[in-house]
N, C-alpha and C positions, 0 to 999 in steps of 0.2 A: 431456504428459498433463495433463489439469485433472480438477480436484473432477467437475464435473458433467458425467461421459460415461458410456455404456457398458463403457470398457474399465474405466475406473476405478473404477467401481459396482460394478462384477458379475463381474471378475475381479482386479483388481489388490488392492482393500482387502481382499475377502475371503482372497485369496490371503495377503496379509501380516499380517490378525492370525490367521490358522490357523497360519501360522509362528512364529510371534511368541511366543505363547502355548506351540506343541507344544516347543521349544527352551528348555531349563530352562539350561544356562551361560550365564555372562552375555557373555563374550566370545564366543562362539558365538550369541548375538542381536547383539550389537551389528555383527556382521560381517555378520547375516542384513540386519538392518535399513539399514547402509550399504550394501548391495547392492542392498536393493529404492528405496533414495535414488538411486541411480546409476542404475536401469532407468528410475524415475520421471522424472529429469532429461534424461538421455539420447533419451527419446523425442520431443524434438523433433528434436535433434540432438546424436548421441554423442561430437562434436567438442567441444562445451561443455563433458562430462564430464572430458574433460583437463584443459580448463583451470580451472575447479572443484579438482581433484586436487592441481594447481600450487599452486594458493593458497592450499591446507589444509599441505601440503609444506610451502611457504617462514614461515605461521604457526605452524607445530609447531616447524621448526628455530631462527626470529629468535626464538620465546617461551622458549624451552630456553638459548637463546646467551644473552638478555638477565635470565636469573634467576642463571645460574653465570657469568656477568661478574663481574671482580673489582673493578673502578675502573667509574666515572662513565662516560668516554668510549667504552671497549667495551658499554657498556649502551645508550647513546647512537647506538651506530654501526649497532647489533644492530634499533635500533626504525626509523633512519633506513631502513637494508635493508626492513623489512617496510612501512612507508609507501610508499615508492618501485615496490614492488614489487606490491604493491595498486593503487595510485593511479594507478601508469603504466599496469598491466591495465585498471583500469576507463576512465581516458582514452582508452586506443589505441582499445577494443572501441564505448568509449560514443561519442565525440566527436570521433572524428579525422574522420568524413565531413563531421559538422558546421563544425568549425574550417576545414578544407580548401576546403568550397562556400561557406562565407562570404567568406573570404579572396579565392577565383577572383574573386567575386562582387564584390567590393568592387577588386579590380584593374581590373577589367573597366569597370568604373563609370570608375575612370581614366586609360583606355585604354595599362592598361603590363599588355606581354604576358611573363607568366611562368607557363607552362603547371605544373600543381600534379597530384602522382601520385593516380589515381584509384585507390581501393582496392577501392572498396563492400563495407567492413567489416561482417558482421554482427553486431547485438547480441547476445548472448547473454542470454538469458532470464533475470531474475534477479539478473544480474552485479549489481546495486548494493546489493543485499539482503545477498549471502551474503559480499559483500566487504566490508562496513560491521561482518557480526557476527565475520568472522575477524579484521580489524584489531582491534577492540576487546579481543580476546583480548592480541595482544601491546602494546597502551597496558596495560591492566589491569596485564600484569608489572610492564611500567616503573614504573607511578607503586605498584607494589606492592600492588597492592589482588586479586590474586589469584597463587595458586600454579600454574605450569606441570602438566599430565601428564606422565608419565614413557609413556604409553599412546599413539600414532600414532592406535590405531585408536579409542579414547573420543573425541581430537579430529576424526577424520575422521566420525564419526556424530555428532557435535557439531556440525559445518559443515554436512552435507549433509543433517540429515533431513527427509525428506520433506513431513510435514504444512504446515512454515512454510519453507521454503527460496525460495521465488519469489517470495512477497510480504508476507514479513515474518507474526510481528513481528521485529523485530531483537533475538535474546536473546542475553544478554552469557555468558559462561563462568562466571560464579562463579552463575549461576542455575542451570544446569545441572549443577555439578559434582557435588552432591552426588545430584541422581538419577541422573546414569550412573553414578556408582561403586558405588551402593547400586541397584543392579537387582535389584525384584524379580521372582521367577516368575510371578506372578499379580498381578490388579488388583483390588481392588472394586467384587462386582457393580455399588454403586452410582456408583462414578466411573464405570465405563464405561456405563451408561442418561447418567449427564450427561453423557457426551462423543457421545453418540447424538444426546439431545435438543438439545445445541447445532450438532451437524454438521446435523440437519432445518431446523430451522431459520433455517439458512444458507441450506441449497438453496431454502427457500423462497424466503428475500429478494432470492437468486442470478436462479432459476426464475419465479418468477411476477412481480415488483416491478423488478428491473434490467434482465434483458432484454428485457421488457415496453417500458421506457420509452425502449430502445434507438431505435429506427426514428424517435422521436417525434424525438430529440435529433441523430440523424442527419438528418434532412429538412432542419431549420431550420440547421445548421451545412454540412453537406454539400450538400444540394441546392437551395439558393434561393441566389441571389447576394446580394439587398439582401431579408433577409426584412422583414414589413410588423411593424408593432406586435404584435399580437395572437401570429404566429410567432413572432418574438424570443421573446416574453415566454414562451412554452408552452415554445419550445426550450430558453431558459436554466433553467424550473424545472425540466423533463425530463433533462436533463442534471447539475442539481445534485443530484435526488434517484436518477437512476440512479447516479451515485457515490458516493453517499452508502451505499445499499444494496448494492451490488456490494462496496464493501469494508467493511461490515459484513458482508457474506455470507462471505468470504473469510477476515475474523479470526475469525467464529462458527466456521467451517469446520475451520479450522488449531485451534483453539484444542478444539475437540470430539475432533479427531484423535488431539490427544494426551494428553488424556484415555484414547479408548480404550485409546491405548498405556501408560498408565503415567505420560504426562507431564505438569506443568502448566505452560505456558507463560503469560508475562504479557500483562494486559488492554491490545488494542492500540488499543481505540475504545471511548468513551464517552458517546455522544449527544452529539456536538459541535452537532451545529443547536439545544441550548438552551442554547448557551452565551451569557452576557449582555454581554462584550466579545472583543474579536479575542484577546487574551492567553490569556480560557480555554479558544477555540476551538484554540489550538493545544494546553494541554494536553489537550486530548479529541479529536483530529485525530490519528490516525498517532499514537499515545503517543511509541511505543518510538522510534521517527524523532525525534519531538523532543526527548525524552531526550540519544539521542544528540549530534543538534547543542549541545544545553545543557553536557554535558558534556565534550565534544572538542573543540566549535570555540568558544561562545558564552564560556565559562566558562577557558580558555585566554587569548581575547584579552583578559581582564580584567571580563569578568560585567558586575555593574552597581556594583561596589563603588566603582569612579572616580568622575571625573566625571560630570556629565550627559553632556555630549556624548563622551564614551568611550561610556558606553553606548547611546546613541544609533546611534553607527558601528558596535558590534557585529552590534546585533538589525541594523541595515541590510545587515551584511557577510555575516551570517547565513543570514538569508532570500536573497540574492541565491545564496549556493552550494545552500541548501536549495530553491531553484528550480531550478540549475543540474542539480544531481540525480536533477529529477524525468525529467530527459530533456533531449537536444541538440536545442535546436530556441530562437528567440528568444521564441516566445512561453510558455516555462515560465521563461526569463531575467524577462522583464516582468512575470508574474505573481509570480516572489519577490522584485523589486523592487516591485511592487506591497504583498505584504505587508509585507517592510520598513519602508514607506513608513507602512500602517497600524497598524504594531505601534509605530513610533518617534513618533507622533500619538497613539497610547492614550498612551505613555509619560510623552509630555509633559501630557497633558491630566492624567492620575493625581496627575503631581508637584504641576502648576502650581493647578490649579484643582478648589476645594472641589465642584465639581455632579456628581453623578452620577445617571445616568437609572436611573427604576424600570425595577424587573426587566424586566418585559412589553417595556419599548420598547428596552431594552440587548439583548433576543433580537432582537427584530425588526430592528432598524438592523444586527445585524452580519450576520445570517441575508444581510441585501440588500448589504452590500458584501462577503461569500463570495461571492454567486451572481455580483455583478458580474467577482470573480476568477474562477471558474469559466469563465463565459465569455472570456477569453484565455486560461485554462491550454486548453480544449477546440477552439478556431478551431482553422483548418489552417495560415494567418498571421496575421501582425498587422495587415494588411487586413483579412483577415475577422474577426476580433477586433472591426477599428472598423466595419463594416457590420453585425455582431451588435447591438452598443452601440450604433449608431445607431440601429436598429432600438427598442431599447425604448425610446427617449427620442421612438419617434414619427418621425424624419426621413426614413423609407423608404417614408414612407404610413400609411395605415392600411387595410387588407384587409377585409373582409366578416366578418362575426359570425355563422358560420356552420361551426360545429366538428361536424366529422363523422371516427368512426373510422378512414377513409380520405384526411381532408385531411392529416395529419403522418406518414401511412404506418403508422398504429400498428394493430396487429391483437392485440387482445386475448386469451388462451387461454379456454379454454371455464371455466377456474376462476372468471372473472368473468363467470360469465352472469345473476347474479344483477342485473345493470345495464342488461340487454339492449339497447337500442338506446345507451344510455348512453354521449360521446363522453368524447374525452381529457382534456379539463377536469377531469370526473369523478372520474376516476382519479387526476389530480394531486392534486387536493383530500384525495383519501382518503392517497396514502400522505406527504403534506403533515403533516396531521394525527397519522400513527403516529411521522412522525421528530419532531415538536415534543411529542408532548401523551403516547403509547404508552409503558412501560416498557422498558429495553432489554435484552439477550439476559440481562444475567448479574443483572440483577434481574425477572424473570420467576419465579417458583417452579416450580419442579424437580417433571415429575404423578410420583404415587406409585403410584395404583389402577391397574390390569390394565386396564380400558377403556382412561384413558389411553394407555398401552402401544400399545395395539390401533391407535386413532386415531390414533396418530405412525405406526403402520407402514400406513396407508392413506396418508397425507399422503403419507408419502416415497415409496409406489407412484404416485401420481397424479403428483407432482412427475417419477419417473422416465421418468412416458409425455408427459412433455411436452418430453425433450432433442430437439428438432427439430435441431439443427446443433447443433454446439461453439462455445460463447462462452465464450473464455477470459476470466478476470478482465481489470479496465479498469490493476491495476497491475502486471500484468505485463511492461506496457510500459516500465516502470519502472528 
């Protein structure tokens, strides 16, 4: 089930805050609410739902084992269990097809025949989200920086609810804890209007901005072999700013949600396109993601308090799993070594040398070696990757000047008729301009007046006459 359908609009959400709300005990909501987390999950497939269950399970029992541990080593033994047993989940499910057709692949190249068991494992939706916030639960023990539940069910509504479970943010358990334990029966009219006006406009940025620029970014990747200059160039900005908005739409989404519900979960996107080096694009990229890696893997191997080149090999070691991650495939490998590469290049330039570029030119430079990343995280290989990239540097040709709503497959929705013949250029230009220069969701001002009111509830009508198909989020895939 995704944000932006019918079942989910018009029966499901309304169906769970009428529940939500009519259900005054607090373990009698949280039971409600982990139940409608499992119908939500499960409707892709209920299979998922188990193993989901497993990994909330085995982080409740290693979080419990490793607080009433009495020595070091049973504490030790307790978190190795919950790693292992995360890690080996999300390896089997994520990456065992990957590992396996590389491997064939690479025999094969040397013609030494050892036939490799074919599984064709599915991903489960989510797995790298929901297994990054349950792990974190029992690191937190260990290094003691939070208290276990004594509650199965506070942590199993803690792992699974619905608003952010598929694509983050990644929220850690001590952010949580004290608004499950402290449920209350009712919300403030006024959190929940803000948990409305940020869920609209998500669907907007979802609805009329991401999947918009869908087709444009598919053409140029998917349907031209050697796209010409001018493709390249539309396809790569198409594609950076339909990601760009798709998961902005997604954290406005989740984060509106739960609101409604009572909850606040942390800012997971910050206008990373103005940021003025690679460093602060990751903190404004994915927060809670990078967070994470800073605090479990980056800051583990030794941070940046070493040497240079200790930390050097971190942010490289980093980015390279933090690519790994994003999905089994080599070209999300290349792209977190690609950041790596860039992060460990700011690093040094930071240490070594006094120049730093004005503001204006520090967006603009890193904005174009994102976009350049973009395009290998988005190819289908690393061929197409370099015929993209060649593409903009010109080597594919150059095509005709001649952009029509029909040449990149983009079809417009009627909400932009204000442009009328107006082609895809256009339209880049415009939401170009909203991710650089426009305020972002959580500094916009919150309307107060009843017109306002009014106007959000036509938006979100118009918005809902435009679900032509289901397009699920872009990190879903994740």
């Amino acid at each position: 089930m995704i944000f932006p359908s019918y079942i989910f609009f018009l029966l499901f959400l309304p169906a769970v805050l009428i529940g939500w709300y009519a259900i005054r005990a607090p373990r009698w909501r949280l039971a409600f609410l982990t139940a409608a987390s499992y119908l939500f999950y499960g409707w892709w497939d209920y299979r998922f739902v188990v193993l989901m269950i497993a990994t909330t399970v085995l982080d409740y029992i290693c979080g419990r084992a490793i607080y009433l541990a009495n020595n070091q080593g049973r504490r030790r033994f307790w978190l190795i269990a919950s790693m292992v047993g995360n890690l080996g989940s999300l390896g089997f499910f994520k990456y065992f097809n990957f590992f396996t057709d590389s491997l064939t692949g690479l025999l094969t190249q040397l013609d030494v025949a050892a036939p490799l068991p074919v599984l064709n494992v599915v991903l489960p939706i989510g797995i790298s989200f929901y297994t990054f916030q349950s792990m974190s639960y029992s690191i937190d023990i260990y290094r003691r920086k939070c208290k276990p539940t004594n509650d199965l069910l506070t942590f199993t509504a803690y792992v699974s609810m619905f608003p952010q479970l598929v694509a983050g943010p990644i929220v850690r358990y001590e952010c949580m804890e004290e608004q499950l334990r402290t449920l209350k029966p009712t919300t403030p009219p006024e959190r929940i209007a803000d948990g409305v006006w940020l869920f609209v406009i998500g669907l907007v940025k979802k609805v009329w901005i991401a999947d918009t620029l869908a087709p444009m970014a598919e053409y140029a990747f998917d349907s031209v072999g050697s796209p010409g200059l001018f493709t390249a160039w539309a396809g790569t900005f198409a594609y950076t700013f339909q990601l760009y908005f798709d998961f902005s739409a997604y954290s406005d989404m989740a984060r509106g949600l739960g609101l409604m519900l009572g909850f606040d979960f942390p800012i997971n996107f910050d206008s990373p396109y103005k940021s003025g080096d690679i460093s602060e694009f990751w903190r404004r990229w994915h927060i809670t993601l990078s967070q994470w890696l800073r605090d479990y893997l980056f800051i583990p191997l030794g941070g940046s308090k070493g040497k240079m080149l200790t930390t050097l090999r971190n942010l490289g070691v980093v980015m390279f799993l933090g690519g790994l991650w994003h999905g089994a495939a080599w070209t999300f490998v290349a792209w977190g070594i690609y950041h790596g590469l860039l992060l460990v290049g700011f690093a040094c330039w930071a240490r070594l040398s006094p120049v730093r570029l004005p503001r204006v030119a520090g967006v603009a430079a890193t904005l174009l070696l994102v976009m350049v990343g973009w395009v290998i995280f988005r190819a289908n290989s690393m061929g197409g990757a370099v015929e993209v990239l060649a593409g903009l540097v010109g080597m594919n040709g150059v095509e005709p000047l001649n952009y029509t709503s029909t040449t990149f497959g983009i079809s417009l929705p009627s909400v932009y008729g204000m442009f009328g013949g107006a082609h895809g250029v256009v339209f880049l230009a415009l939401v170009t301009s909203i991710a650089l220069f426009a305020p972002n969701s959580q500094q916009l001002p919150r309307p107060k007046h009843p017109v306002c009111g009014a106007a959000l509830a036509c938006v979100m009508l118009i918005a809902l006459t435009t679900f032509s198909t289901e397009a699920p989020f872009l990190y879903f895939e994740f």
